[in-house]
C-alpha positions as CSV (number, residue, x, y, z in Angstrom):
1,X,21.6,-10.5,-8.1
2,X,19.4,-13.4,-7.9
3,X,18.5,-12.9,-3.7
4,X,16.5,-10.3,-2.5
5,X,15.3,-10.1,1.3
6,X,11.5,-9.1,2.0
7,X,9.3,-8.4,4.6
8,X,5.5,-9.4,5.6
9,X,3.3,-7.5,7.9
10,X,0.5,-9.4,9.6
11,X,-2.4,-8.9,11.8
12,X,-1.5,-10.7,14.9
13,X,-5.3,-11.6,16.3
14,X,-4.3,-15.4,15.8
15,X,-1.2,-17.5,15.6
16,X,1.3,-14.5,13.8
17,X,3.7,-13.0,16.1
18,X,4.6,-9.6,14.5
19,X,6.9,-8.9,11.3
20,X,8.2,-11.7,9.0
21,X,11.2,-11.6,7.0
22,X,11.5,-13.9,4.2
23,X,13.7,-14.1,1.1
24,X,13.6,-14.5,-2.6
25,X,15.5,-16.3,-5.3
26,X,14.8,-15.3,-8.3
27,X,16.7,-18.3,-10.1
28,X,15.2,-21.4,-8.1
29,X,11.9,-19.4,-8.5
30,X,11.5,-20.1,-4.3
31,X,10.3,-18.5,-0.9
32,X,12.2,-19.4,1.6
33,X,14.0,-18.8,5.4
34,X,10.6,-17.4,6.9
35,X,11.1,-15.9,10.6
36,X,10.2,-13.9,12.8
37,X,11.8,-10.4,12.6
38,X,10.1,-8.2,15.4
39,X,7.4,-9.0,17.8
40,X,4.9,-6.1,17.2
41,X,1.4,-6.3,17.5
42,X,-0.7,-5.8,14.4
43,X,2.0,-4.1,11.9
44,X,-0.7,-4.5,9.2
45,X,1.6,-2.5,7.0
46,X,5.2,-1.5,6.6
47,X,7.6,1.1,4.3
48,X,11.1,0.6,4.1
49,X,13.7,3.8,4.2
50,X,15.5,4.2,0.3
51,X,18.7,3.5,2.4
52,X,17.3,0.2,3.7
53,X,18.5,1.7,7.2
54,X,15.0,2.0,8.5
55,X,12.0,-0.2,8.7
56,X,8.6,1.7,9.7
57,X,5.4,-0.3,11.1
58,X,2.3,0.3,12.0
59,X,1.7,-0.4,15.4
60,X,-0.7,-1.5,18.5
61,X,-0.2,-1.6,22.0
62,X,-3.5,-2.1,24.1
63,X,-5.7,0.7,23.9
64,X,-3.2,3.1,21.6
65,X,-1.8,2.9,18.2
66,X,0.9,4.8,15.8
67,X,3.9,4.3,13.9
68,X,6.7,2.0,15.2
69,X,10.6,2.7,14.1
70,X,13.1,-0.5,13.6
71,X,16.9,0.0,12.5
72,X,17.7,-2.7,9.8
73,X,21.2,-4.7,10.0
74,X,23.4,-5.7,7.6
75,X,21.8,-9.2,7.5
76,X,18.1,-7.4,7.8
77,X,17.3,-8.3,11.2
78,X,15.2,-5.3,12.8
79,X,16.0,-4.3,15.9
80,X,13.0,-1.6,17.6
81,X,13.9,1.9,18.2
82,X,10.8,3.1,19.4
83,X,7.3,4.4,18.8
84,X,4.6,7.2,18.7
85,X,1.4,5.8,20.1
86,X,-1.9,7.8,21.1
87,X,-5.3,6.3,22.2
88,X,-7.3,5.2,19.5
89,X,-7.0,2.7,16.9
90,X,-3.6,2.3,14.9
91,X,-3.2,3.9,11.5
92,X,-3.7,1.5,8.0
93,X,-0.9,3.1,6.4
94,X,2.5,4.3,6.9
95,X,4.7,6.2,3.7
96,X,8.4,7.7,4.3
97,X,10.6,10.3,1.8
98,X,13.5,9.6,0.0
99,X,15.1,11.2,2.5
100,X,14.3,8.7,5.1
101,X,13.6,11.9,7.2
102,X,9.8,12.4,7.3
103,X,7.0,9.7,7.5
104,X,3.2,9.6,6.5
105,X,0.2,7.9,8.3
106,X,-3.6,7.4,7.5
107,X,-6.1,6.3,9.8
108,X,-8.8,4.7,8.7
109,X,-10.9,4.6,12.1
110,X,-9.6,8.0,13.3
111,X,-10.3,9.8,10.1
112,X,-7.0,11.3,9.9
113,X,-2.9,11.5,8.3
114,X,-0.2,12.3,10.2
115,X,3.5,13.7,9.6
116,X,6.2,12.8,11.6
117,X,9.7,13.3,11.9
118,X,12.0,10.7,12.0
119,X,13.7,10.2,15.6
120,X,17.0,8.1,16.0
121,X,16.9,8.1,19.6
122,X,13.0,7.4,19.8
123,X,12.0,6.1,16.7
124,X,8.9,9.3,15.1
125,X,8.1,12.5,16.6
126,X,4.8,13.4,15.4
127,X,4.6,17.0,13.7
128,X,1.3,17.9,12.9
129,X,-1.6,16.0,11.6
130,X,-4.8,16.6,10.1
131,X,-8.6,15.5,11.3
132,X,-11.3,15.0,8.0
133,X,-14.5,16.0,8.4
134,X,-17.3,15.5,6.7
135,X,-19.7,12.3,5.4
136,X,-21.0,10.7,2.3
137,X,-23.7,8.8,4.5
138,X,-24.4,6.1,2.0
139,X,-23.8,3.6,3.9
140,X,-22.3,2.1,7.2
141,X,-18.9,2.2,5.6
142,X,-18.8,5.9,4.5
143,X,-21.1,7.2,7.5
144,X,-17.7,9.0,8.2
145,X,-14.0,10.2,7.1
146,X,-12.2,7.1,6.6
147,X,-8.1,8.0,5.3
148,X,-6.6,4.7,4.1
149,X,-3.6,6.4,2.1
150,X,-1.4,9.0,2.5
151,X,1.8,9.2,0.5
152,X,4.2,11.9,-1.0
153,X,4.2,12.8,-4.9
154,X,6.9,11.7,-6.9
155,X,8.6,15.3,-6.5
156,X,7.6,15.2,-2.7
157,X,6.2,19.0,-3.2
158,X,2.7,17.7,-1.9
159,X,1.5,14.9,0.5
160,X,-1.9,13.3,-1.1
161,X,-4.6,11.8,1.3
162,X,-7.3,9.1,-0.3
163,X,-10.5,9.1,1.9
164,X,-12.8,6.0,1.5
165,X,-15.2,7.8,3.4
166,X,-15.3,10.9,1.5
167,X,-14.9,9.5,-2.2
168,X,-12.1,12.1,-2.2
169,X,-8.3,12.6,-2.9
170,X,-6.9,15.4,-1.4
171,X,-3.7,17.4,-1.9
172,X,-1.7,19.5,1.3
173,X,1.3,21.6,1.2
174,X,3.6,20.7,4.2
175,X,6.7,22.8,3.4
176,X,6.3,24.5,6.7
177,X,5.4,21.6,9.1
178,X,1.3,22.1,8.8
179,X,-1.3,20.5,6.4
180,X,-2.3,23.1,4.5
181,X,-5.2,21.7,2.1
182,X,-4.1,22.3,-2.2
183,X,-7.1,21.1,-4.1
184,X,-9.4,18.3,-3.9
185,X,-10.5,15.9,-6.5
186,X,-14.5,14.1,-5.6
187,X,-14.4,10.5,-7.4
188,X,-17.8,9.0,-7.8
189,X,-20.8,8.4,-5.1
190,X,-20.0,5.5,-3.2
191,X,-16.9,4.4,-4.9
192,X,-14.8,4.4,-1.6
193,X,-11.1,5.2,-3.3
194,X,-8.5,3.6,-1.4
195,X,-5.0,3.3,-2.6
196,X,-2.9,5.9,-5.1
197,X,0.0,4.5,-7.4
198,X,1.9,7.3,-9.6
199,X,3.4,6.7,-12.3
200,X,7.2,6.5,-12.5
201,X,7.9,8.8,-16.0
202,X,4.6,10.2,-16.6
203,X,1.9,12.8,-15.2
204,X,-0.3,10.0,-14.5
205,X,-1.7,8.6,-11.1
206,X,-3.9,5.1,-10.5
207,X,-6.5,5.2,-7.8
208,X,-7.7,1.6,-7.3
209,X,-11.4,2.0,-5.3
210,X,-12.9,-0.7,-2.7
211,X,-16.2,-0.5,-3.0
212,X,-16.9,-0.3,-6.1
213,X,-13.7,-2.3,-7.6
214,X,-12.7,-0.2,-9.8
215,X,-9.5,1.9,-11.0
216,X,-9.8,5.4,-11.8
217,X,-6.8,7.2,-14.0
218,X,-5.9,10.4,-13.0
219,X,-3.8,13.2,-14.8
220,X,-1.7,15.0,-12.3
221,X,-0.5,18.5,-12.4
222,X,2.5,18.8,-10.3
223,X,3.2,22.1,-10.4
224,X,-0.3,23.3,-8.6
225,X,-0.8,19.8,-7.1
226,X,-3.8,18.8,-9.0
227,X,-5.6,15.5,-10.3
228,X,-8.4,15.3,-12.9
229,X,-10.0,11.8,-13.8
230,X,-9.7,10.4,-17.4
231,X,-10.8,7.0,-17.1
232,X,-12.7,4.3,-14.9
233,X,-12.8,0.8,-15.7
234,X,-13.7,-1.7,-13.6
235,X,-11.3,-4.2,-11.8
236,X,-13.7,-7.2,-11.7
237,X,-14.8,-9.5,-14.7
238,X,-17.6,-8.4,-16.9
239,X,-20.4,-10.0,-15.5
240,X,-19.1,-11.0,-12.3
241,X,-22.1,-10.6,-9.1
242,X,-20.1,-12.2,-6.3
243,X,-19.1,-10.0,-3.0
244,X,-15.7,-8.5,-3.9
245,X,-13.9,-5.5,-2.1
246,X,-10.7,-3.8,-4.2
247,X,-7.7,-3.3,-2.3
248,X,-4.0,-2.5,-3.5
249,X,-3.1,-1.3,-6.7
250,X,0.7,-1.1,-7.7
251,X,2.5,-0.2,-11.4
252,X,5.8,-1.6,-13.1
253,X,9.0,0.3,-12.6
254,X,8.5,0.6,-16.2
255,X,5.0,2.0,-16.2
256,X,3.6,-0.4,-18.7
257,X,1.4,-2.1,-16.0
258,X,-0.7,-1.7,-13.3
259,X,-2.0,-4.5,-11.0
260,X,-4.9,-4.7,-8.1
261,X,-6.2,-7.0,-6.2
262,X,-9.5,-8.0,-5.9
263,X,-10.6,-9.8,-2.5
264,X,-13.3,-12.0,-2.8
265,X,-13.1,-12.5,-6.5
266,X,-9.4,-13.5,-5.0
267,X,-8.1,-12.1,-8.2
268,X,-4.9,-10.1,-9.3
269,X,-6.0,-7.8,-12.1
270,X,-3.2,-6.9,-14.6
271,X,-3.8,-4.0,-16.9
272,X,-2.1,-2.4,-19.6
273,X,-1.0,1.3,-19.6
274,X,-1.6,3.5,-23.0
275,X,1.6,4.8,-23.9
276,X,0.2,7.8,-25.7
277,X,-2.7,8.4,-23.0
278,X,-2.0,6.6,-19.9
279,X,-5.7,5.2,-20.5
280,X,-5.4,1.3,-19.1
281,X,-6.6,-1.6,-21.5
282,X,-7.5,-5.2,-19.0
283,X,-5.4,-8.0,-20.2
284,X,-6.2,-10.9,-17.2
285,X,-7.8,-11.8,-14.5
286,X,-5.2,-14.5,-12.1
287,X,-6.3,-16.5,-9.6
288,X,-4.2,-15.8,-6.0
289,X,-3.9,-19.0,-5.2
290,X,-5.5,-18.4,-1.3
291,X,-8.2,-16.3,-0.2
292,X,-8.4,-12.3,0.8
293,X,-5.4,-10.9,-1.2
294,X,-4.4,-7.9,1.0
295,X,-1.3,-6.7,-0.4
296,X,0.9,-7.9,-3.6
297,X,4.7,-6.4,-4.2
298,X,6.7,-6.7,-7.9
299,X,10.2,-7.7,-6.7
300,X,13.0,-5.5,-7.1
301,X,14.1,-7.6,-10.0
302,X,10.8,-6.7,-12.1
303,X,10.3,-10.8,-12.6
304,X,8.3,-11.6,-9.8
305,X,4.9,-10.8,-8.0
306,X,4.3,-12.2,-4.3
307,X,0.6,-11.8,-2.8
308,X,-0.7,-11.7,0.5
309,X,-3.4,-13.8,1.0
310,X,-4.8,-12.4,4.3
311,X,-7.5,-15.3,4.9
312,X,-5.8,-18.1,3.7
313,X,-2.7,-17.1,5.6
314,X,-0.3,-17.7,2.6
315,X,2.3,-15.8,0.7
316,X,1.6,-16.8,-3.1
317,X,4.8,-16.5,-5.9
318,X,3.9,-15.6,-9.4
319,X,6.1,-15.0,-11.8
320,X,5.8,-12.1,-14.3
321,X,6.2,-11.7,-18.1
322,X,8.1,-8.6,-18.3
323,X,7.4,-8.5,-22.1
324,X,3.5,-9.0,-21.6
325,X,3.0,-8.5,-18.0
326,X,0.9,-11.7,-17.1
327,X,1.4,-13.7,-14.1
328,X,2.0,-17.2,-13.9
329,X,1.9,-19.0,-10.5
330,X,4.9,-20.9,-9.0
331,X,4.8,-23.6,-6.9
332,X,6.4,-21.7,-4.2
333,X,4.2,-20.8,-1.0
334,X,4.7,-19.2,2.1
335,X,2.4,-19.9,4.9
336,X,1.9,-16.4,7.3
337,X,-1.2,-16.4,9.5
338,X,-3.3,-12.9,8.3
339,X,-0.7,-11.6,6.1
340,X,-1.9,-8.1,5.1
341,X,1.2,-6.4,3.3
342,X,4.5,-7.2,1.8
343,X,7.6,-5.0,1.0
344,X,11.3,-5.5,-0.3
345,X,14.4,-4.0,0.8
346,X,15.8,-1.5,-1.9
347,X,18.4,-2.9,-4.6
């Protein structure tokens, strides 16, 4: 298969309109047919049902926010279902089961993750969530709880939470509906953790941090829900002074790399995973190509890496050395005012 359809979720403060849909060829190396899939207001990011059935956003509507619910049609056109709003600011995050049946938010400015239930007729019902408490008061960024992930383990026994906030990771039981709190795992002072990526045959989690650009491997014990760190290493180039914030971190369907993105350095970092330890070896730094790299995906065919270039307002094709896992950049560009995340429908 050599076309795969994506989507892009924005911020819509400027010129964007809501979700973009977009697709890939993989053998003319090209973005193309960019359009407008939903009008929405700020669906900063999206997840995709493993049916490609559903499409879930996050949402704003005036002074409320939540999780928004799209069917997806043959051709991928969305059409909106409905929505769980509440006052307050809208979550960062949204995660959904293989199951398509239960969804995951985090709320950065709220402080807290929700589970809801998915809703044909509505869209989500909203189950039960859970508030943080607590602060690291370092600074103005961790003066309280800030959630920025929530997402289920690869056995969906646990739901994990990564605070920015709190320097922490935590792990809840939800088997009966309620967050019941597993263990907790403190990463260093200041570090602000912010995005999880497990790894697909291995006991082996990837926490990339913001604040202090780094990525921290984790050993996880599924059975009792557990993480321990074994490794930090630091996203940025040795040497490097420059204002830089980490943001998403993803890993090969192989598990032989990991990549984050560094915004400000405006950098993909590509890393290599120890096969013996899971410890991760730095093997580039690549240029994005456009400024503020929110979000990146790996396409479904393993080949290619698209990046979201929030500033800049461009969608960025690089393609990937499977063998090596380096990037090289393609002419290929998308432009998408605020672009913040990027996801693919399932092949």
């Amino acid at each position: 298969m050599s076309q795969f359809k994506g989507y892009i979720g924005t911020y819509t403060k400027g010129t964007s309109e809501g979700i973009y849909s977009f697709v890939l060829n993989t053998e003319r190396k090209e973005l193309s047919e960019l359009r407008v899939a939903a009008k929405v207001d700020n669906p900063t990011y999206l997840t995709l049902s493993s049916d490609n059935r559903h499409l879930y956003s996050v949402e704003k509507k005036e002074s409320t926010g939540g999780v928004g619910a799209f069917t997806v049609g043959a051709s991928g056109e969305l059409e909106y279902i409905g929505a769980h709003l509440s006052e307050g600011a809208p979550p960062c995050y949204v995660a959904v089961d293989q199951a398509g049946t239960h969804i995951l938010d985090a709320n950065y400015h709220r402080g807290t993750a929700a589970l809801y239930k998915a809703n044909s007729g509505k869209g989500v019902r909203l189950m039960a969530d859970v508030k943080h408490q607590g602060s690291e008061a370092l600074s103005e960024r961790q003066e309280e709880p800030h959630v920025h992930f929530t997402g289920f383990t690869p056995d969906e026994r646990f739901v994990v939470t990564v605070d920015l906030g709190l320097d922490a990771l935590t792990t809840y039981d939800l088997s009966e509906g309620q967050w019941v709190e597993q263990n907790t795992l403190i990463f260093k002072q200041g570090s602000g953790p912010r995005h999880l990526a497990f790894h697909p045959n291995a006991p082996y989690a990837y926490v990339m941090t913001e604040l202090s650009s780094e990525v921290v491997a984790l050993r996880f014990d599924a059975d009792r829900g557990a993480f321990t760190a074994f490794q930090t290493i630091s996203a940025l180039p040795a040497g490097y002074t420059g204002h830089s914030q980490g943001a998403a971190i993803k890993i090969s369907a192989d598990g032989r790399f990991v990549y984050v993105s560094n915004r400000g350095h405006n950098s993909i970092a590509v890393f290599q995973v120890g096969e013996e330890n899971g410890k991760l070896a730095l093997i580039e730094h690549v240029a994005t190509m456009g400024d503020w790299p929110r979000d990146f995906e790996i396409d479904p065919s393993g080949q290619f890496l698209l990046v979201a270039n929030q500033n800049s307002g461009n969608l960025v094709l690089f393609e990937r050395d499977t063998v090596t896992g380096r990037l090289h950049a393609q002419s290929s560009v998308l432009a998408v005012a605020d672009a913040v995340c990027v996801k693919f429908l399932h092949y």
